[in-house]
N, C-alpha and C positions, 0 to 999 in steps of 0.2 A: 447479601452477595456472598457467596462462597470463595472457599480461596482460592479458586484454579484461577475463577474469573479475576478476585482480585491481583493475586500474580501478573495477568494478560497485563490487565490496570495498570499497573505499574510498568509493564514493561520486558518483566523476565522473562528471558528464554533458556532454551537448554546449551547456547550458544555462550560465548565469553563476551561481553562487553564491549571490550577492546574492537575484536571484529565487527560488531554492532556498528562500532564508530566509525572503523574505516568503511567501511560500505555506505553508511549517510553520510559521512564526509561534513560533519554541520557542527559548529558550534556546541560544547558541552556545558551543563547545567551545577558542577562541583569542582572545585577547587582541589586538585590532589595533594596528598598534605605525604610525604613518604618519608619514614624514618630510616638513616642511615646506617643504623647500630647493626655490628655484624654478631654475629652469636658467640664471641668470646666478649667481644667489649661489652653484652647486656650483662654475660657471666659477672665480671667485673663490679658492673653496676648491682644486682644484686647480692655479691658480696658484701660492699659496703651497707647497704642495707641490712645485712643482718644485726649491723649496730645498733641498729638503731631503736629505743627501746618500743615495745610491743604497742604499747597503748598511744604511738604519734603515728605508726604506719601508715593508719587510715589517711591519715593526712599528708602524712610526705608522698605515698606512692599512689602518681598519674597518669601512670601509666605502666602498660605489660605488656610481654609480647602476646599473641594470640596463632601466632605459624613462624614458622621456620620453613623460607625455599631456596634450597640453596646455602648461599654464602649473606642472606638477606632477611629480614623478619617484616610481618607485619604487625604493626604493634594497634593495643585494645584504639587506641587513641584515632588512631587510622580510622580502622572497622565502624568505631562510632561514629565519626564524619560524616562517612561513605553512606550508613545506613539510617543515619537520624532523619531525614526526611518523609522515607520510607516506614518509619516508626513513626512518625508527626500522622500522616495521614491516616495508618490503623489505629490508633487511637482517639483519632475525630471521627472513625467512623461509628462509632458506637455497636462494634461488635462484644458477644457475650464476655465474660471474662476469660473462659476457657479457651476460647476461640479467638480472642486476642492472643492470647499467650502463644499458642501455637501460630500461630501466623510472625508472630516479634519471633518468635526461633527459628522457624523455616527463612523469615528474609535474612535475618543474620548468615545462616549456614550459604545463603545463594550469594550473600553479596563478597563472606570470606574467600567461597571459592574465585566467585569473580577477582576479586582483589592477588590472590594467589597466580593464578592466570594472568594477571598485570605483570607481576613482575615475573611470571616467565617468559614473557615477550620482551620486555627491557631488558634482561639479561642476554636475549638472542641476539637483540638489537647490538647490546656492546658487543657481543663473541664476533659477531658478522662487519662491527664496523662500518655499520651505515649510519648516515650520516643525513642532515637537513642543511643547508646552506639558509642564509638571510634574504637571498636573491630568490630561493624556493619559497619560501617560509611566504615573502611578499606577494607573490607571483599567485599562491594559490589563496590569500585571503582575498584578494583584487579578484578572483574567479569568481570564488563563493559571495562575493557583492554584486558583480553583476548580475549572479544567477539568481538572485534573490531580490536585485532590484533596491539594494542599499548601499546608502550615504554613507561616507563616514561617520557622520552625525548620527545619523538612524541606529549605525552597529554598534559605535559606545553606549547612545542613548538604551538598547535594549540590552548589554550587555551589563549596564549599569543595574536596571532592574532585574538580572538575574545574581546581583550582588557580584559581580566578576570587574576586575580592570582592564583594560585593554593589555596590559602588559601578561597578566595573565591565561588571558585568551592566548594571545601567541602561543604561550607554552602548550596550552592545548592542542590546540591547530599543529606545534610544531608535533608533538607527539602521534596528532591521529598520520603526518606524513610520515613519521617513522615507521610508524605500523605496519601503513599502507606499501613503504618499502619491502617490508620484511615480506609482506602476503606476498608482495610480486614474485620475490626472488625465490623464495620457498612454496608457492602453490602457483598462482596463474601463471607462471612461464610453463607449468608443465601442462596446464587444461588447452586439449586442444576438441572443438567443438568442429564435427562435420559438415557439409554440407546435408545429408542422409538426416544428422538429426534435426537440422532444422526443417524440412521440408517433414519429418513424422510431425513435428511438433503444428507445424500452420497444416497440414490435415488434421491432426488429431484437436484443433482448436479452432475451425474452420469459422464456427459462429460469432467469433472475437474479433475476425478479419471481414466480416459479409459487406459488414455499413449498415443503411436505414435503408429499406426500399421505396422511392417514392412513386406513383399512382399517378398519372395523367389519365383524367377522368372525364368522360362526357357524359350525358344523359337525356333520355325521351322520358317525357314525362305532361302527365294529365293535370290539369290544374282545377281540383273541383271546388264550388260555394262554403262558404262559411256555414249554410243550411242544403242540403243535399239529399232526393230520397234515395231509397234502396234502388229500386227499378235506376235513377240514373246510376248507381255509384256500379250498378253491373255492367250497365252499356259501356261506361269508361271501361271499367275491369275489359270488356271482351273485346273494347279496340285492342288495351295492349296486347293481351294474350295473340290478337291475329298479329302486330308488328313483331313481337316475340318468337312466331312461327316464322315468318317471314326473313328475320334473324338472321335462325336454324336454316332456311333455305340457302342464303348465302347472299341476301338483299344487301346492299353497302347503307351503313348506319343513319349515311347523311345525306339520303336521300327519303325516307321515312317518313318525314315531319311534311315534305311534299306531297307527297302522295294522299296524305290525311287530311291536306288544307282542307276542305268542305266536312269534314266529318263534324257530327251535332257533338260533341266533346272537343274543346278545344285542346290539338296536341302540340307541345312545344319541345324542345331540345336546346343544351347548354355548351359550350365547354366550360365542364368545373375546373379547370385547370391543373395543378399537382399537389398531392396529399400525401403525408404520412399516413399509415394506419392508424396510427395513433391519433390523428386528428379528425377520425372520421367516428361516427358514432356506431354503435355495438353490432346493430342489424347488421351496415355494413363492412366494418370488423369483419365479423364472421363468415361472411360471403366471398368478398375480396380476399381475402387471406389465400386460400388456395386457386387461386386465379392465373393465367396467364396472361401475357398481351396480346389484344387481339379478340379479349374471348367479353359475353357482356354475360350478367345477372340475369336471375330470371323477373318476373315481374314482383315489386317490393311494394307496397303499402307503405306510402308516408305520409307526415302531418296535411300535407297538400295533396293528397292523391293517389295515383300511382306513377311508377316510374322507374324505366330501365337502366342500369348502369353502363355505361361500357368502357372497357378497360385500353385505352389507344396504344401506351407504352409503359414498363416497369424499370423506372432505372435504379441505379446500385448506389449512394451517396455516400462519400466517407468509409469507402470500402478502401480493402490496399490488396494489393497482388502480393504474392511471393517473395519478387522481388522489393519490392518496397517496405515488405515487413519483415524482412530477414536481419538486418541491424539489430532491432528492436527484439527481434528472438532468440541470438545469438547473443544479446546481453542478458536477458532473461534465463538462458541455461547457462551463460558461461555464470551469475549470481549463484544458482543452485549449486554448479558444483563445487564453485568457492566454497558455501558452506559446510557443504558434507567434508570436503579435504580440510578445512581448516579445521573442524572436530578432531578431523584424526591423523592431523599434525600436531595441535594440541594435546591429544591424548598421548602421543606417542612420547610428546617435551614432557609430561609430570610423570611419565613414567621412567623415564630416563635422568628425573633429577630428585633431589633428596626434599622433599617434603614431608613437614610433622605440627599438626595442629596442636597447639596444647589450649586445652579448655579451661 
């Protein structure tokens, strides 16, 4: 497996996390673990340290900062939380050594930014003053069970095999609604989505919206012996061919089978009733495919015979009009642009605040 793919595996995107989460809206799989310490009080604490003689270090110091954002640090201790899973599984994968190694530093580097990006959104969150209420908090775990069709039972019980408590879930949950405030207030109040673009959008995606076409199908057709000579299997062959002219003349389908009652080939006719393409076999696949209604096959060769198709009507199943699929499209761009503006909301918050990785 290479690393882009394994990256995908995993999950990474070019995106922040955090956003990730308010857009699934779901249940998180880690514990955030966020240290306090502001960048004079670590000063501090590494002072003290320097007392302390050389050869206990190793074991007194559990930790270090690894960034500075802001007025905030994130410390080694964090990072490796955050990232040891993501290390658990390149390591069981049994990639080369080298190729491990590099992979254990690229997820690092992805997950410090992400984590950096954490806390520039809790810090917008305090500046902005939003807020989650207990009556919200409640409101929207009761959502996300219905929508998923769980028990209260069901959501400790899976929450428990994701090692989480329910108590800690809340804070999760409350977090992804903080988020989800912040995006509102700062990007979708400003995304406004036309009518123009969604109508480019269901043209330029037309075959997403069509449905299945299904085939109301009948057919004339010759029913020859299990043992059969050549001389008969033509006489059949040259009834159809005259029904099949007669067709082309503009003869009505379902009078055909009449006209033949006496002929030395016995000719029959069915309603096949309604077919998907899909359920028809390849011959006629390919025949029917470009067909209209109204219109029949020419003569086909089958296991039984021969036999004409004709096509009585085509209808549209599980298609949607314009208007019926416009909601659904309109969420769909309003999602895209979320993301493009959150990048470069993001982009614009690390640029405008004091960030410094120390390695």
């Amino acid at each position: 497996m290479g690393k882009d793919s394994f990256f995908l595996m995993l999950g990474f995107h070019l995106h922040d996390r955090s956003k990730d989460e308010i857009q699934r809206n779901r249940p998180l799989g880690r514990v955030d673990r966020c240290f306090a310490l502001t960048a004079a009080a670590w000063g501090l604490v590494m002072t003290a340290l320097m007392a302390v003689p050389v050869r206990s270090l190793a074991l007194e110091i559990v930790d270090r900062v690894v960034a500075i954002v802001n007025n905030e640090v994130v410390s080694l201790y964090e990072l490796n939380e955050s990232v040891r899973p993501f290390i658990e599984q390149i390591q069981s994968s049994q990639y080369p050594d080298d190729v491990e190694r590099q992979l254990k530093y690229e997820v690092r580097q992805k997950v410090l930014q992400q984590l950096i990006d954490e806390k520039l959104t809790d810090q917008e969150l305090a500046r902005l003053q939003i807020t989650v209420s207990e009556t919200e908090l409640d409101r929207a775990i009761e959502r996300m069970k219905e929508a998923n069709f769980l028990t209260d039972e069901k959501l400790r019980a899976g929450l428990e095999r994701q090692g989480l408590t329910y108590d800690e879930y809340r804070q999760r949950m409350k977090k992804q609604l903080l988020r989800s405030k912040l995006v509102n207030l700062e990007i979708r109040s400003k995304i406004v989505i036309t009518e123009e673009d969604i109508k480019e959008y269901y043209t330029n995606n037309a075959a997403s919206y069509a449905g299945e076409k299904k085939y109301l199908l009948h057919n004339i057709y010759t029913r020859l012996p299990s043992i059969v000579t050549e001389q008969e299997k033509q006489i059949a062959l040259g009834i159809m061919e005259t029904i099949h002219q007669e067709l082309e003349d503009g003869k009505p389908f379902e009078l055909l089978t009449t006209d033949y009652a006496g002929a030395t080939v016995m000719i029959e006719s069915s309603n096949l009733g309604y077919f998907k393409l899909e359920e028809l076999s390849k011959q006629l696949r390919d025949v029917l495919g470009s067909m209209q209604a109204g219109s029949f096959t020419p003569v086909l060769e089958s296991d039984f015979g021969y036999q004409i198709v004709y096509v009585e009507t085509i209808e549209e199943v599980g298609g949607k009009t314009l208007e019926e699929a416009k909601p659904e499209i309109q969420q769909k761009l309003y999602d895209e642009v979320v993301d493009e503006k959150f990048e470069s909301w993001l982009q614009v918050l690390r640029e405008r605040s004091h960030i410094k990785i120390i390695n």
